[in-house]
N, C-alpha and C positions, 0 to 999 in steps of 0.2 A: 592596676590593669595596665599591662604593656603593651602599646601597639594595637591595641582592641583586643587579646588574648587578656583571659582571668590568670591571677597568677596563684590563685588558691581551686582548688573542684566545688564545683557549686553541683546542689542538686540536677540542674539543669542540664549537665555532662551526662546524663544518663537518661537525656528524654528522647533518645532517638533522631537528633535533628542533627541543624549543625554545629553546635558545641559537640556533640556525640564526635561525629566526625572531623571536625579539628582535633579533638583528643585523640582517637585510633590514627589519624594520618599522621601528628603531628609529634606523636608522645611515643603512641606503642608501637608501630611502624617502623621506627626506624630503629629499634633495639630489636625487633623479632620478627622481621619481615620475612619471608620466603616463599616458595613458589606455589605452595599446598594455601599460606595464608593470604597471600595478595589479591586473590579474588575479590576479599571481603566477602563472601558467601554464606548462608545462614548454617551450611555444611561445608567441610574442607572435603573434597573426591579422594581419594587416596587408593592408588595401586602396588595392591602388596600378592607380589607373583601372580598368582592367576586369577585371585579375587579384585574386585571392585567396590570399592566402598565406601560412605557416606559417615563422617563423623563428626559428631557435634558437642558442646557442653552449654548450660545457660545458668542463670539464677534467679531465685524469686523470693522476693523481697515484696509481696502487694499488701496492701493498709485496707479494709480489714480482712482479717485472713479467710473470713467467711463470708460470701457474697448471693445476692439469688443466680442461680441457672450455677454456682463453684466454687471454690475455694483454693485455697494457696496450693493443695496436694494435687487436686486436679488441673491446675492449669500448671504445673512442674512438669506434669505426664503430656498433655497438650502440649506443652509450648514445645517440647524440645521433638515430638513424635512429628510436630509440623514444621519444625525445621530439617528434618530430615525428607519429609515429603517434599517438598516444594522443590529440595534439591533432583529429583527422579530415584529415590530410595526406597526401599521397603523396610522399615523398621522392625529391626530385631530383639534388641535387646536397652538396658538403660541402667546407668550405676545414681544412688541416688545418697547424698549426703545433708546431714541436716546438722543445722548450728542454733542449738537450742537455749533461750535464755532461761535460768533462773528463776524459778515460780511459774513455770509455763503450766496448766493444768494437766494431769495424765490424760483425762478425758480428754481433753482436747486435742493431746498426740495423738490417742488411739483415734477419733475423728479423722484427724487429717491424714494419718497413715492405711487407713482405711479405704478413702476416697482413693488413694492413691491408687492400692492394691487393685480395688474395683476397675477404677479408669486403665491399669496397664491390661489387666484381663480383657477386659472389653474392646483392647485396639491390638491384643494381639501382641505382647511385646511381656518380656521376664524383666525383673529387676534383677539384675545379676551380681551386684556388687554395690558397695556403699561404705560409709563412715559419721559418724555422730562425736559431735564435739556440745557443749555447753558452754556457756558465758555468765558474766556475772549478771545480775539482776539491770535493766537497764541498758541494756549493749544492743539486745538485737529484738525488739518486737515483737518478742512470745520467738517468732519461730524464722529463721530463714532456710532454703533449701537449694541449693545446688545438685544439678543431672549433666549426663554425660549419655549419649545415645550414639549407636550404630547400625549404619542399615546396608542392607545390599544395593548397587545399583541395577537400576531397572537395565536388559541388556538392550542396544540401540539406543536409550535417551541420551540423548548431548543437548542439556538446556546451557542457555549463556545468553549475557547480554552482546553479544557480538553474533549473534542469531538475529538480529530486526530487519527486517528489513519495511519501507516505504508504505502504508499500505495494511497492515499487519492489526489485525485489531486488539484492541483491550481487554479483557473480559474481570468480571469478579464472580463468588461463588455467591454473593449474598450477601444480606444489609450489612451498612457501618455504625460505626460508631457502638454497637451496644453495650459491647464490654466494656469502656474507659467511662461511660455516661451512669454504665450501672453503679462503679462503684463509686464515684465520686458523690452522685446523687446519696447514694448508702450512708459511706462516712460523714455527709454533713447531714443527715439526716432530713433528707427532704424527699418528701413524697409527691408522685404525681397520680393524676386520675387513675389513669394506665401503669401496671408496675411493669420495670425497664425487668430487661433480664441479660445476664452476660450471655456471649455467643459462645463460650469455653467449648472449643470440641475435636478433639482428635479429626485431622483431616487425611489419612495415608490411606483409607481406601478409598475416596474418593480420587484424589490426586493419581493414584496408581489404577484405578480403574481406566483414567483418562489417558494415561502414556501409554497402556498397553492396547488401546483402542483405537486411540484417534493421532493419526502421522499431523503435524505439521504443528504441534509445541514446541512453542522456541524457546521458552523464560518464565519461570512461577517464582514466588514469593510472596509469604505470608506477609501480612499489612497489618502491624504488632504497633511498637512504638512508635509514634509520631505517625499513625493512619496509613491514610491512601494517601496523601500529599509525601510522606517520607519516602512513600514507596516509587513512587511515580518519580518521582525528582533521582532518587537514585538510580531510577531507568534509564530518563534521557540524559544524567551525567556517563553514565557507560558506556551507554552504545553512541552517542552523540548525536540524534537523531531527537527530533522535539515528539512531545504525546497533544493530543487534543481530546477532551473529555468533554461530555455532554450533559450537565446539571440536570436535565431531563429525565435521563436515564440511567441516575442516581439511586442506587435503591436504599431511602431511607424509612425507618419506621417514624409514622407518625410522630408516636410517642419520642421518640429518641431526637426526631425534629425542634419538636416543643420543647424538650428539655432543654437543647443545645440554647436554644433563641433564650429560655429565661436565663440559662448562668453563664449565658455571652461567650459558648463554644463553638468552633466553626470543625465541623462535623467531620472536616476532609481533614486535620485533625489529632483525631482522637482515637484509642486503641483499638484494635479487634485482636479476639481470642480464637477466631473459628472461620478466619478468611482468608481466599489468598486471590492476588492479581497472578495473571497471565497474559503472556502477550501469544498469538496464535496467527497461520495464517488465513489468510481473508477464506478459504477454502475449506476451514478445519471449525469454524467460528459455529458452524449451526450444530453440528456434529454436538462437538465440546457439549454446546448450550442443551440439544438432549439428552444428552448424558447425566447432565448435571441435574436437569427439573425431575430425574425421576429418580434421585439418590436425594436422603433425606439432609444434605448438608449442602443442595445443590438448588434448592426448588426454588430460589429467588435470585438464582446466576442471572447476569446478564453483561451484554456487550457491552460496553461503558465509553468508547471510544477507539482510536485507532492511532499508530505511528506516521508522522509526518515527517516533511523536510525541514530539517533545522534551517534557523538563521544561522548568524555570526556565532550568537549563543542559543547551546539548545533549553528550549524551556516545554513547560506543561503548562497548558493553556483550558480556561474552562469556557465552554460558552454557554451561557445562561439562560434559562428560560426566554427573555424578553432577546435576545439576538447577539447579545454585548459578548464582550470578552474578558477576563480577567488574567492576569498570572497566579498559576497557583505555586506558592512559594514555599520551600524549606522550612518544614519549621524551625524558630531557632533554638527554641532549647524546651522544656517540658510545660505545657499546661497542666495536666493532670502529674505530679508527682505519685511515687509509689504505687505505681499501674500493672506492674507485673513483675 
């Protein structure tokens, strides 16, 4: 190790935090930088003549490929239909390529090709294109899948993090943590009283309900790898402007609580499949927040906090039940390996 940089990739490069980001800043950045990529955005915007449009690719790679509440096909279709959303997109369309290992069951493509099918119908989006590769036995865990998505932009949205201002509150669509708690619980096979369930869920007509409804959204992004703490932290690294969240008004499930405290996870964290942070203004907060409890991907939204004045450095700040404060910090590299 150089300097405190790895000089090999460790799993940990891919948990979202900041190994993730010393890699993209440090590695890909400056070979393929340009003006469409510099955002770092979950979408690149891209104006081609008189269309406006939202373009994305992802991969997934989650251990095991079948989980409660989804699976590897279903959260393919999710993950990239929500990175499109959170950008102000309407998702259209998705190219889908699968890299398949050796001895993988038929049944079990047709399963997971399936869900897929299912889940694009149901949010409203064609698979339009695709390629299938194989590997030798051993190479790749039954199944990995790579997407690509496009979407219109919504007309009038301009989210950005250079939209905050002073004042501006937090919001999320609904509990944490369930998707990263479910699976990790799965694969080691531990059971608790209450069964966890992923929160996997196409979020674009929610998201698009709310841009074409309610003025004063300034900033979405789904809260995937490395939770709400990755998310929040790359807030106030962009707009330079500190966040302050309120433990209180956390919405966690019980059960998803309980699990965190037995296998020593801190909640703020850990992945979600079916949520996103927003930042809105202080005038748009109640709006949003009806909106949301009466759509079924909305009904445990809540304010969570609000943008403040940075110091010297800006940070996210939690205050806790009993009055204290902590910093909530970066994660540094993956708790839950092979999460999505």
């Amino acid at each position: 190790m150089a300097n405190g940089t790895p000089e090999r990739i460790l799993l940990a490069h891919g948990g979202g935090g900041q190994l993730t980001n010393q890699l993209i800043r440090s590695h890909i950045l400056p070979h393929l930088g340009n003006e469409a990529l510099a955002p770092l955005g979950d979408s690149a915007c891209l104006e081609l003549g008189s269309a406006s449009i939202c373009f994305t690719t992802d991969s997934y790679v989650v251990k095991p490929l079948f989980f409660r509440g989804g699976d590897i096909g279903k959260l393919a279709v999710c993950g990239t239909i929500n990175d499109l959303a959170v950008a102000g997109s309407r998702p259209l369309a998705l190219t889908l390529s699968l890299i398949v290992e050796e001895g993988l069951e038929v049944h079990t493509l047709d399963r997971i090709l399936e869900s897929i099918g299912q889940t694009a119908r149901q949010a409203g989006v064609s698979v339009v294109a695709g390629d299938t590769k194989t590997v030798e036995r051993g190479s790749a865990d039954g199944i990995f899948i790579n997407t690509a998505g496009i979407g219109i932009r919504l007309p009038g949205v301009e989210l950005g993090l250079d939209k905050f201002a002073v004042g501006d509150k937090v919001f999320i669509n609904g509990t944490i943590g369930d998707h990263g708690l479910t699976i990790i619980s799965q694969r080691e096979g531990i059971r608790f009283e209450s069964q966890l369930e992923s929160d996997c869920a196409p979020l674009a007509g929610l998201t698009c309900m709310l841009l074409e409804n309610v003025q004063g959204i300034r900033f979405m992004r789904d809260a995937t790898r490395g939770g709400l703490a990755a998310v929040l932290n790359e807030m106030v690294e962009g707009s330079r402007l500190g966040i302050e969240i309120r433990e209180a008004d956390l919405p966690i499930k019980p059960v998803v609580q309980g699990a965190a405290d037995v296998l020593g996870f801190d909640v703020l964290n850990v992945a979600n499949e079916g949520k996103f942070v927003a930042v809105v203004a202080p005038e748009a907060a109640e709006k949003c927040l009806e909106l949301c409890h009466a759509h079924e991907l909305g009904r445990s939204a809540r304010v969570i906090g609000e943008v403040v004045e940075s110091r010297d450095l800006p940070l996210v700040e939690l205050r806790t039940k009993i009055g204290g404060r902590r910093i909530v910090q970066m994660p540094y590299g993956r708790e839950l390996p092979r999460i999505c």
